[in-house]
C-alpha positions as CSV (number, residue, x, y, z in Angstrom):
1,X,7.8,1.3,-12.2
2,X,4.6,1.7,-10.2
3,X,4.4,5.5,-11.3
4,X,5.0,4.7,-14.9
5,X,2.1,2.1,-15.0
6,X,-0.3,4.8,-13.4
7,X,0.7,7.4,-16.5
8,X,2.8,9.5,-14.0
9,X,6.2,11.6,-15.1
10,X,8.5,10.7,-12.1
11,X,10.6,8.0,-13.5
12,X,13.6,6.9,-15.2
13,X,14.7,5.1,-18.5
14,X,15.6,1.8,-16.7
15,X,12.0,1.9,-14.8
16,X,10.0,2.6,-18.0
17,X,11.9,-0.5,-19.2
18,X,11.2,-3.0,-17.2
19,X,7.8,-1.5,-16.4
20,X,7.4,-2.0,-20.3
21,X,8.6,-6.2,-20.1
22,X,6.2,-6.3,-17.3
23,X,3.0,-5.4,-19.2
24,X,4.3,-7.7,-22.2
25,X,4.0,-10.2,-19.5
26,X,0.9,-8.8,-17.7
27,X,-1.2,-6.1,-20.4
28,X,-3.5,-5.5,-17.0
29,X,-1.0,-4.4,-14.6
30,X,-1.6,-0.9,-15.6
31,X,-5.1,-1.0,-14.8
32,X,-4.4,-3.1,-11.7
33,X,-2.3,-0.1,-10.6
34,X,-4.9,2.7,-11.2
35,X,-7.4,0.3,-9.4
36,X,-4.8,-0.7,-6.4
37,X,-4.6,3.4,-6.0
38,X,-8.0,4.0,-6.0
39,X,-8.8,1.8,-3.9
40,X,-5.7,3.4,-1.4
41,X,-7.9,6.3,-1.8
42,X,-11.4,5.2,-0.8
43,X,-10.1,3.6,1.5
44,X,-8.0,6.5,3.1
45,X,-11.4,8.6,2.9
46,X,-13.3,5.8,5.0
47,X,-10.5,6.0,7.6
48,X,-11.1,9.4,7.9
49,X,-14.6,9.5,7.9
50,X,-14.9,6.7,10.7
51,X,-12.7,9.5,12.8
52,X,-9.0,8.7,12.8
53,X,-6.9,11.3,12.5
54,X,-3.3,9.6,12.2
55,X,-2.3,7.3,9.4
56,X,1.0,5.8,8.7
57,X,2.0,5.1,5.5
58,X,5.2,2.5,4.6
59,X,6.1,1.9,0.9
60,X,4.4,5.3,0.0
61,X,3.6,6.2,-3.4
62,X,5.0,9.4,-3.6
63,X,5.9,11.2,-6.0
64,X,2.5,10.3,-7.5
65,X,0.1,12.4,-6.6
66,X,-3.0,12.9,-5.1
67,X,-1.5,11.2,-2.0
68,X,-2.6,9.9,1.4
69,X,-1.8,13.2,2.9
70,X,-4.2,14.9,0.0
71,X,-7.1,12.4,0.3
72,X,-7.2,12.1,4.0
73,X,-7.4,16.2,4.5
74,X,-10.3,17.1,2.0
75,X,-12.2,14.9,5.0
76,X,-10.6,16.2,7.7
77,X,-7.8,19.1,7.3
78,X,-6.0,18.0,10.8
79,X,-5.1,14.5,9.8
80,X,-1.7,13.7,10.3
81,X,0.1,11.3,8.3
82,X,3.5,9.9,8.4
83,X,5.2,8.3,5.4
84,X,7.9,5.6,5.3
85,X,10.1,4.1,2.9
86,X,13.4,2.5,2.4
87,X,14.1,4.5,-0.9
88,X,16.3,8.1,-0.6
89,X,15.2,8.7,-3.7
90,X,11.4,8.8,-1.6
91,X,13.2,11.1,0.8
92,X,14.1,13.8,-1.6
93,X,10.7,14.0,-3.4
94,X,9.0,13.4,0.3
95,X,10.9,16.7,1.2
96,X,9.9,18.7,-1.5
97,X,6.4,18.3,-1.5
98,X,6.5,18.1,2.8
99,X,8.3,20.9,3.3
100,X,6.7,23.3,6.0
101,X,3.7,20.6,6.4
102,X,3.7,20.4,10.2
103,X,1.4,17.2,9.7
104,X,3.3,15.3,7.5
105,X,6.5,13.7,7.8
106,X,9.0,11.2,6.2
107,X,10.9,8.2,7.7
108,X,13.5,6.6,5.4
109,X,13.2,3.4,7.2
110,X,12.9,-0.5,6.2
111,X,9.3,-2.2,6.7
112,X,11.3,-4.9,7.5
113,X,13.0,-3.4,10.8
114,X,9.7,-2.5,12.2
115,X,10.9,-1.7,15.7
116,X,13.3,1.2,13.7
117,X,9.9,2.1,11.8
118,X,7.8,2.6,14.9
119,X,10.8,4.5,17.0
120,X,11.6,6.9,14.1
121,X,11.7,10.3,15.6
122,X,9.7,11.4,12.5
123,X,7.3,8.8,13.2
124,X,7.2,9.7,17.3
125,X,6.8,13.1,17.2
126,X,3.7,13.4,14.8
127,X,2.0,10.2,16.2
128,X,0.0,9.2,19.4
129,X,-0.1,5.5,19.9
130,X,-2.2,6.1,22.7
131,X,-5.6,6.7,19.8
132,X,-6.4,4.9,16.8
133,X,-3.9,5.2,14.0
134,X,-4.4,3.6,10.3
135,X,-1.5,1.3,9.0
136,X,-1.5,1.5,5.3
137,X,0.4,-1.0,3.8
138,X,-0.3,-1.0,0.2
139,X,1.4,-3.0,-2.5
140,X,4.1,-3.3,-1.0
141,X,3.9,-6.6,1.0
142,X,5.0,-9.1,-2.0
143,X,8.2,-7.2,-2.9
144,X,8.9,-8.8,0.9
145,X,9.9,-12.5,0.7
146,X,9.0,-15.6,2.5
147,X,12.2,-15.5,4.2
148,X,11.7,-12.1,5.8
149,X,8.5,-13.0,7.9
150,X,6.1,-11.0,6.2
151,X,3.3,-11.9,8.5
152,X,5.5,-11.7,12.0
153,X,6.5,-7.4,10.7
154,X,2.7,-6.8,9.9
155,X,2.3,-8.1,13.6
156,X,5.0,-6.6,15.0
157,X,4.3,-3.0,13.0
158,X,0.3,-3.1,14.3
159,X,1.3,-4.7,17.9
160,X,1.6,-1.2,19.2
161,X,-1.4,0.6,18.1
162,X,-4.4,1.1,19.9
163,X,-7.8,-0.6,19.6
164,X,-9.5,0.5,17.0
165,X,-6.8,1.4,14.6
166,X,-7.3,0.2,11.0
167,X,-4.8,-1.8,8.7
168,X,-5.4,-1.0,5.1
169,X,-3.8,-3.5,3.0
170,X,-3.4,-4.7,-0.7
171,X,-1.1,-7.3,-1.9
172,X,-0.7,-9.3,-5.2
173,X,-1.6,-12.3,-5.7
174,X,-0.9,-15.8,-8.1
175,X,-4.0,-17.1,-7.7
176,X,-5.6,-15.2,-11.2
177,X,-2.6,-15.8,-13.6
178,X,-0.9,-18.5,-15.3
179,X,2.0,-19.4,-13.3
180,X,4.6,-19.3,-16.3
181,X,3.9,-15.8,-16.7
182,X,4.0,-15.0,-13.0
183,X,7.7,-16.8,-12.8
184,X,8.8,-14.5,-15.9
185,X,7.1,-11.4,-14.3
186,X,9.1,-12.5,-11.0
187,X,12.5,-12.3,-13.4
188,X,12.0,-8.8,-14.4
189,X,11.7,-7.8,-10.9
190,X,14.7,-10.2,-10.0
191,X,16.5,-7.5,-12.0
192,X,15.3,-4.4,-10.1
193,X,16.0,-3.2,-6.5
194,X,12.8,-5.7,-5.0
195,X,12.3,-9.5,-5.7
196,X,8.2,-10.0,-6.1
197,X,6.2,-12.7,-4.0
198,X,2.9,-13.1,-5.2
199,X,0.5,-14.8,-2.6
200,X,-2.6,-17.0,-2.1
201,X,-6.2,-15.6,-1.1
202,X,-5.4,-17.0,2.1
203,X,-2.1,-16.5,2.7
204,X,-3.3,-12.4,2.1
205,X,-6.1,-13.2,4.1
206,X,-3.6,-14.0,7.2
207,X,-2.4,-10.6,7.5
208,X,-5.3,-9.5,8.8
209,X,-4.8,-11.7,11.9
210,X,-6.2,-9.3,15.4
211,X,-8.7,-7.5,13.0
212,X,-12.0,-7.5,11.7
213,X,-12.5,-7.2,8.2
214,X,-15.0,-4.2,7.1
215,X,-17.8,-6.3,5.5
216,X,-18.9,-6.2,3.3
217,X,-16.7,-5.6,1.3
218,X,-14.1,-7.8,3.2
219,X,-11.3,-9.5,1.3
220,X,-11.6,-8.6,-2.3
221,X,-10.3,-7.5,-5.8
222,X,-9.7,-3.7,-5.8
223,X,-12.8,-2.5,-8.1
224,X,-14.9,-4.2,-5.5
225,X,-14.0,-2.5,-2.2
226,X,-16.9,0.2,-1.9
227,X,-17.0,1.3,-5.2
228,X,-18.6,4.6,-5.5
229,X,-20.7,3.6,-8.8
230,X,-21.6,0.0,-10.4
231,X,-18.6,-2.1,-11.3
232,X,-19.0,-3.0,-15.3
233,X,-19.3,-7.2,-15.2
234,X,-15.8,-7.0,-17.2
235,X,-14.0,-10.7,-17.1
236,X,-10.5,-8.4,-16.9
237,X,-11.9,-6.3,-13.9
238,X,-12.5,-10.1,-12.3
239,X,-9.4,-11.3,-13.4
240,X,-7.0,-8.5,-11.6
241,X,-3.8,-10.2,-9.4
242,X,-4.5,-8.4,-6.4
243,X,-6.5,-8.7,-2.9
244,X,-7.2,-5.5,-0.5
245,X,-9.1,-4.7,2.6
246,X,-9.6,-2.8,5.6
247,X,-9.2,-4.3,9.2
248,X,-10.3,-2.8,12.2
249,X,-8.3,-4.0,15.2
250,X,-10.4,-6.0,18.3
């Protein structure tokens, strides 16, 4: 769905579908998604450019492309990233356009069992928890519900990294939408393989617990992290459902 609403080619009938009742729902979730990714991408390129050379990536976007991998090397060809998702559908693109790429790797692991994330051989052998590494969770913390601890695997996925390290996170939120919608929105993903929980300012705000916001920007809707021109005063540009920032850990 996610790859559909960015204009991409790598998905299926019953995606298009319910990507399609979604923007009924929501007419700005496609530009909400091309703003959510470029934010992933500024944000991987100020990573980079403060000097850390190991990201890992859980919920990736991949098959869309450019990727993390893509962004992070036109700064710095050595960075080494390792992607994770829960998906095997992930896996077999992952492999394709990984294959040979001494450093880049694939975990098919569950967020949501971060001590199997963290131990993954892929995930051991390509990174040093010793030095900074960047945590990019992005969009993908509301397709984890209440009753899964969303806040207790953030701290349990960034416990082990070194000072220093970055968490680079996005998340939707209900706080710019009319709730009716939001509950009809949550139905359509009901029907898919992820249930959606949409999240408070605050709440958002929380994951960044251990870490100091880069501010500016800090906390803030995705055409307003560092934008490299002038943001247009557009009411729908202000009106986007999502938060992102970057945390730096103490």
């Amino acid at each position: 769905m996610y790859d559909y609403y960015l204009g991409g080619q790598d998905n299926y009938e019953v995606d298009r579908a319910a990507a399609e009742r979604v923007i009924e729902l929501l007419p700005d979730i496609r530009l909400a998604a091309r703003e959510n990714r470029s934010f992933m991408h500024r944000a991987t390129q100020a990573i980079a450019r403060r000097g850390i050379r190991q990201i890992i990536d859980v919920g990736t976007g991949i098959p869309t492309s450019p990727n993390t991998h893509e962004i992070a090397r036109a700064i710095d060809p050595e960075v080494r990233v390792a992607y994770v998702d829960n998906d095997p559908i992930v896996s077999t693109y992952a492999g394709a356009k990984l294959v040979n790429d001494g450093n880049a790797a694939f975990a098919l692991a569950d967020l949501r069992d971060p001590k199997a994330v963290i131990e993954h051989p892929a995930i051991a052998d390509l990174i040093d928890f010793e030095q900074p590494v960047a945590l990019l969770l992005v969009a993908i913390l509301h397709f984890i519900d209440d009753s899964a601890d969303p806040k207790g695997l953030v701290q349990a996925l960034t416990e082990p990294l070194a000072p220093g390290s970055c968490l680079v996170l996005s998340h939707g939120t209900r706080d710019l939408h009319p709730p009716e919608r939001l509950a009809a929105v949550g139905e359509v993903y009901r029907g898919s393989t992820s249930t959606l929980t949409l999240r408070s300012r605050a709440e958002i705000l929380s994951f960044f617990d251990g870490f100091d916001l880069i501010d500016p920007p800090g906390l803030v809707q995705p055409p307003f992290w560092a934008p490299e021109a002038p943001v247009p005063d557009d009411p729908m540009l202000r009106g986007l459902g999502f938060y992102c920032a970057v945390g730096v850990k103490r």
